[in-house]
Structure formats: C-alpha cells, structure tokens
C-alpha positions, 0 to 999 in steps of 0.5 A: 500500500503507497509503496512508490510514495513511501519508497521516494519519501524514505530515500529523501529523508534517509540522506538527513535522517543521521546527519549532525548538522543541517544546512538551509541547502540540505533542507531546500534540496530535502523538500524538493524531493519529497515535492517530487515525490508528492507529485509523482503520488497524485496527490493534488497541488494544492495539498502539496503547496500547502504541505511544502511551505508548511514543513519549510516554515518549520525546518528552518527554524532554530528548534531544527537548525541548533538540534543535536538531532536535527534530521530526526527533527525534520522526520519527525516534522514531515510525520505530523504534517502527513497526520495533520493532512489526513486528518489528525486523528481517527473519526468513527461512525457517528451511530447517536441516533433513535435506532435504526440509524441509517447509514447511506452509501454514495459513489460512482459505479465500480468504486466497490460500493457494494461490497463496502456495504457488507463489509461495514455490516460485518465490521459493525457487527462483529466489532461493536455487537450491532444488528445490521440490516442491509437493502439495495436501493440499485435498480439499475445495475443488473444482479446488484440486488443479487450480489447484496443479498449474497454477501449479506448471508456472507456477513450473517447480516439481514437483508431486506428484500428488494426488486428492480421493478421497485422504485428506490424511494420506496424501496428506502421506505420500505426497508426503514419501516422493516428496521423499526419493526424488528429493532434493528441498531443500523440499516446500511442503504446501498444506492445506484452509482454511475459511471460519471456524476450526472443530474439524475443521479444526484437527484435520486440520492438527494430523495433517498436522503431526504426520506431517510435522514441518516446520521452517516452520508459515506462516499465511497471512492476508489483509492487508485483514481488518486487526486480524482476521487477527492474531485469526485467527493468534492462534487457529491458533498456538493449536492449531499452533505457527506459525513466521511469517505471509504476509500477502497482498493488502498492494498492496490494503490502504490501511489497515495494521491487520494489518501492525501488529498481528500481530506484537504479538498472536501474537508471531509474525513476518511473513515475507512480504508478496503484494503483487500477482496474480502468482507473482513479487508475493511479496518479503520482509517487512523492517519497517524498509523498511516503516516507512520507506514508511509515513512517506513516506522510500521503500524505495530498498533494495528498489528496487534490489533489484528492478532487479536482480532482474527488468531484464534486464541484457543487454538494457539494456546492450545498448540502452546501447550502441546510444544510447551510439553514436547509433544511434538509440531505435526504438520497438522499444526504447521497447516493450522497457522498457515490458515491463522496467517491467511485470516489475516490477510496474508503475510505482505499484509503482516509485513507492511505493518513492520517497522523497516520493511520497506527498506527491504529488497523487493527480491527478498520480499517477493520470496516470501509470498501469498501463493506460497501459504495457499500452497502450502495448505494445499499440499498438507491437505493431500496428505493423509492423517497418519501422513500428517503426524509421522512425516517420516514415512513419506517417500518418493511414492507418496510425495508424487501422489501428494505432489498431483493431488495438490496440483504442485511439482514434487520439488515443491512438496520436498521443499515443505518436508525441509522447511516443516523439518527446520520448524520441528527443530525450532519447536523442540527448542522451544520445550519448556525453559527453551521457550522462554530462552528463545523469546528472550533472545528474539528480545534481544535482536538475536535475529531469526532461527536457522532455516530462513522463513518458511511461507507464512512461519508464524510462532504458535499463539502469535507473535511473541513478546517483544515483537519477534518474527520467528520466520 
C-alpha cells in the first residue's frame, strides 16, 4: 500500500535522517524531493503547496537548525504534517441516533460500493455487537440486488428484500419501516452509482436522503483514481452533505494521491480504508498509523490489533501447550497457522505493518509470498492423517501422489518436508525453559532461527513478546 510514495519519501529523508548538522541547502534540496515525490503520488497541488511551505516554515527554524538531532527533527516534522493532512486523528461512525440509524452509501459505479456495504455490516457487527440490516436501493445495475443479498448471508447480516421493478424511494421506505419493526441498531442503504456524476443521479440520492435522514452520508471512492476521487467527493458533498469517505482498493494503490488529498479538498474525513477482496479487508482509517507506514516506522498498533482480532486464541494456546510439553509440531499444526496467517490477510499484509520493511529488497520480499501459504495448505491437505503426524514415512511414492493431488511439482512438496523439518527443530527448542530462552533472545535482536522463513512461519499463539518474527 503507497509503496512508490513511501519508497521516494524514505530515500529523501534517509540522506538527513543521521546527519549532525543541517544546512538551509540540505533542507531546500530535502523538500524538493519529497515535492517530487508528492507529485509523482497524485496527490493534488494544492495539498502539496500547502504541505511544502508548511514543513519549510518549520525546518528552518532554530528548534531544527541548533538540534543535536536535527534530521530526526525534520522526520519527525514531515510525520505530523502527513497526520495533520489526513486528518489528525481517527473519526468513527457517528451511530447517536433513535435506532435504526441509517447509514447511506454514495459513489460512482465500480468504486466497490457494494461490497463496502457488507463489509461495514460485518465490521459493525462483529466489532461493536450491532444488528445490521442491509437493502439495495440499485435498480439499475443488473444482479446488484443479487450480489447484496449474497454477501449479506456472507456477513450473517439481514437483508431486506428488494426488486428492480421497485422504485428506490420506496424501496428506502420500505426497508426503514422493516428496521423499526424488528429493532434493528443500523440499516446500511446501498444506492445506484454511475459511471460519471450526472443530474439524475444526484437527484435520486438527494430523495433517498431526504426520506431517510441518516446520521452517516459515506462516499465511497476508489483509492487508485488518486487526486480524482477527492474531485469526485468534492462534487457529491456538493449536492449531499457527506459525513466521511471509504476509500477502497488502498492494498492496490502504490501511489497515495487520494489518501492525501481528500481530506484537504472536501474537508471531509476518511473513515475507512478496503484494503483487500474480502468482507473482513475493511479496518479503520487512523492517519497517524498511516503516516507512520508511509515513512517506513510500521503500524505495530494495528498489528496487534489484528492478532487479536482474527488468531484464534484457543487454538494457539492450545498448540502452546502441546510444544510447551514436547509433544511434538505435526504438520497438522504447521497447516493450522498457515490458515491463522491467511485470516489475516496474508503475510505482505503482516509485513507492511513492520517497522523497516520497506527498506527491504523487493527480491527478498517477493520470496516470501501469498501463493506460497495457499500452497502450502494445499499440499498438507493431500496428505493423509497418519501422513500428517509421522512425516517420516513419506517417500518418493507418496510425495508424487501428494505432489498431483495438490496440483504442485514434487520439488515443491520436498521443499515443505525441509522447511516443516527446520520448524520441528525450532519447536523442540522451544520445550519448556527453551521457550522462554528463545523469546528472550528474539528480545534481544538475536535475529531469526536457522532455516530462513518458511511461507507464512508464524510462532504458535502469535507473535511473541517483544515483537519477534520467528520466520
């Protein structure tokens, strides 16, 4: 996510970040690159006048200029005016209202709208215990009905049914009576798009609400439109007094431009990030954590938050346990956290969040990879059980009929019976006061096991202590 973005302004501000003393040339030189690099992102000009003159009023200063570290100084700087651009701080849902609040959705088509819509139920529903109703008001689109409906049963969200022979002001009034009726928290109105801005469009959703008054008014828009999609919003608070923007398809987006933009164009804040296909790749949109990725610190916070969320804590301790006591990893266990690793999100999702990554060779990067993890369970699952406890009694015969159930090359089954066999190492060090020894020498930077990382390694019970990878 805003990879090119985050590799131009780490460059730039590495050639002052462990420098003793700054001149006004390195500054001027500083800011003109990371203007480049702004530019370079699609972020609007305005929003990069603004930001340049106001980090130049700043780093000139004796407070920089006489600092023992005045190239931390200056990083830090460029860190809160990313912050200050996109928002300061997280602004969530503003759900004070007579229940059911309504939530209403506009954009244009193809912006992922839809799925937004179900993904914001299972986030409100999973995350803050609300009952969600959903109902499509996109008569228009073939089989948009149909493709709300689906991912509402995805959500476990209820759906309220609809037509395209309905109108959608009716259908609108129809669903809000269902809603009272059956006390739900929210209904969540998913409405046409089109594929530009036109007078007829505008004029319905300005019905929808009226009839509805929601408490929410979110605009969504695709990330990868850059400084166009904070153009957009600006035309839809125009004629609808938006309260936010879901900004979608930001895992896709190498440049930024719209993160960066938005706000300083609309004045409206952005709520939340798509950062994925999936009805969970939703998070909340926090700009300090953001500007923190984007200069290359990490988002340890939403890391954690993550873990927490989606490992299943039960299960980890009780592969804890079992390792604890010695009795043995199985390939059962290694296939149980490639699964944990792939809920959330993946291991370049996991990756991103780390401090220093993207200082990181793309090389390297790119060995470890997705593909990997969904290889890796595809293969354990064309072993037998007794195939998956004694890993031993796997020989050339049964490594070809693995290798052509899962669809994969015998190489590649070979190379997972290395690796598992590395990892079995590891976990057998990590046998009672081996555990706590390895931790504390993850804690103390003694770098990762012998074995290099195997697709997707992840400790049993999640990241240990101290934030050590085991890879």
């Amino acid at each position: 996510m805003f990879s090119n973005l985050s590799k131009r302004l780490g460059d730039s501000l590495d050639r002052v970040r462990g420098r003793g003393r700054l001149t006004e040339q390195n500054i001027k030189d500083t800011l003109r690159e990371i203007r480049m690099a702004l530019l370079e992102a699609d972020v609007a000009l305005p929003v990069v006048r603004e930001f340049i003159d106001s980090i130049r009023e700043k780093a000139t200063g004796e407070a920089v200029l006489k600092s023992l570290t005045p190239g931390q100084v200056l990083v830090k700087i460029v860190n809160d005016e990313l912050v200050r651009v996109m928002g300061e701080a997280n602004e969530s849902l503003d759900l004070a209202a007579q229940p059911p609040a309504v939530i209403l959705m506009a954009g244009l088509q193809g912006s992922g709208k839809t799925t937004s819509v179900a993904k914001l139920a299972l986030f409100l529903r999973e995350q803050q215990k609300k009952k969600v109703m959903v109902v499509s008001c996109d008569v228009y689109r073939p089989a948009a009905i149909e493709q709300l409906q689906t991912l509402a049963k995805e959500v476990d969200a209820e759906f309220f049914p609809s037509t395209a022979k309905q109108k959608p002001v009716s259908i609108a009034k129809s669903a809000l009576k269902a809603a009272k009726k059956g006390y739900f928290d929210i209904l969540i109105v998913d409405t046409a798009g089109r594929l530009h801005i036109d007078t007829e469009m505008m004029g319905e959703i300005q019905q929808l609400h009226k009839v509805l008054n929601p408490v929410e008014t979110l605009f969504v828009v695709d990330s990868m439109t850059g400084q166009d999609a904070a153009n957009t919003a600006k035309a839809f608070d125009e004629a609808l007094p938006l309260t936010g923007v879901i900004l979608t398809k930001a895992d896709g987006d190498a440049r930024g431009g719209a993160a960066l933009s938005i706000r300083h164009i609309t004045g409206k804040p952005i709520k939340f990030l798509g950062i994925g296909e999936k009805v969970d790749a939703l998070e909340p949109f926090h700009p300090d954590r953001l500007a923190s990725r984007i200069l290359g610190m990490g988002d340890v916070l939403s890391l954690v938050e993550e873990v927490s969320r989606k490992v299943d804590h039960k299960k980890a301790q009780k592969l804890a346990t079992k390792v604890a006591r010695g009795k043995g990893f199985t390939l059962a266990d290694y296939r149980e956290q490639m699964q944990q690793m792939a809920k959330m999100g993946g291991i370049s999702s996991l990756l991103e969040k780390m401090p220093g990554m993207n200082k990181i060779p793309d090389a390297v990067k790119n060995q470890v990879n997705d593909r990997e993890i969904v290889r890796t369970i595809a293969i354990v699952n064309s072993m037998t059980p007794q195939e998956r406890e004694f890993p031993a009694v796997i020989k050339a015969s049964r490594r070809k009929r693995i290798a052509a159930g899962s669809g994969v090359m015998v190489q590649d089954v070979n190379k997972l019976l290395k690796q598992f066999a590395q990892m079995q190492r590891m976990m057998k060090k990590m046998k009672g006061r081996g555990m706590m020894n390895m931790m504390r020498g993850m804690k103390g930077g003694g770098g990762f096991p012998p074995g290099g990382m195997p697709p997707g390694g992840m400790p049993p019970g999640g990241f240990p202590p101290g934030g050590g990878f085991p890879m």
